[in-house]
Residue, then its C-alpha position, 0 to 999 in steps of 0.5 A: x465528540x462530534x456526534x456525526x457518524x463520520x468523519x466527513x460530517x465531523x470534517x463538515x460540521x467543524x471547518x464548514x462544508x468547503x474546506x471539508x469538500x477540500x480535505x477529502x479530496x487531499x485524502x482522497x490524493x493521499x490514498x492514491x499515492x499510497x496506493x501507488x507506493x505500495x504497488x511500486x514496492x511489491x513489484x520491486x519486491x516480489x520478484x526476489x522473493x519469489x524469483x521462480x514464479x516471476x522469472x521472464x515477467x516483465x515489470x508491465x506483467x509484474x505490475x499487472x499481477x500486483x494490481x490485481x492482488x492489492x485491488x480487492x483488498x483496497x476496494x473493498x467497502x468493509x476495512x476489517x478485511x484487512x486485519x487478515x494481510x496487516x502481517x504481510x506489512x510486518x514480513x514485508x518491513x522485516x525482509x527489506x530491513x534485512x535486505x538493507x542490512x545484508x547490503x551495508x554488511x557486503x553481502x549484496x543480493x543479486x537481482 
């Protein structure tokens, strides 16, 4: 539509190169929170999915753990790296529906 190759350019092109200096950086902000997001809920997650691996960890060990498997996937320059974990979103939503489901049913599960 543009004809810029990025979405940057485009940004630059249209608003004009300070507000597009400015949305990047809000998507830059957004990116991390997300980021965090996501590290913050597999670490509440993995340990009750996978309790024998994680037993006597530590929430700073879990942490670490789930840093080191989310980085490589978000640092990588290439996104179609991540057509290869999209399903493990998908799995994740589907257990935590289940979790919420099973606990407003009565059938709470022990941490």
């Amino acid at each position: 539509l543009t004809g810029c190759d990025s979405y940057a350019k485009s940004a630059a092109m249209i608003l004009g190169p300070r507000i597009a200096q400015a949305l990047a950086c809000i998507m830059v902000c957004e990116a991390i929170c997300a980021q965090a997001c996501f590290m913050k809920f597999l670490t509440d997650l993995l340990p009750r999915i996978l309790p024998e691996i994680f037993a006597g960890a530590s929430k700073t060990q879990i942490t670490c753990i789930v840093a080191c498997l989310t980085f490589p996937a978000s640092a990588s320059p290439d996104l179609s790296f991540l057509r290869h974990v999209t399903t493990v979103s998908l799995i994740s939503l589907l257990f935590v529906v289940c979790l919420v489901v099973m606990g407003a049913l009565g059938n709470a599960i022990a941490p």
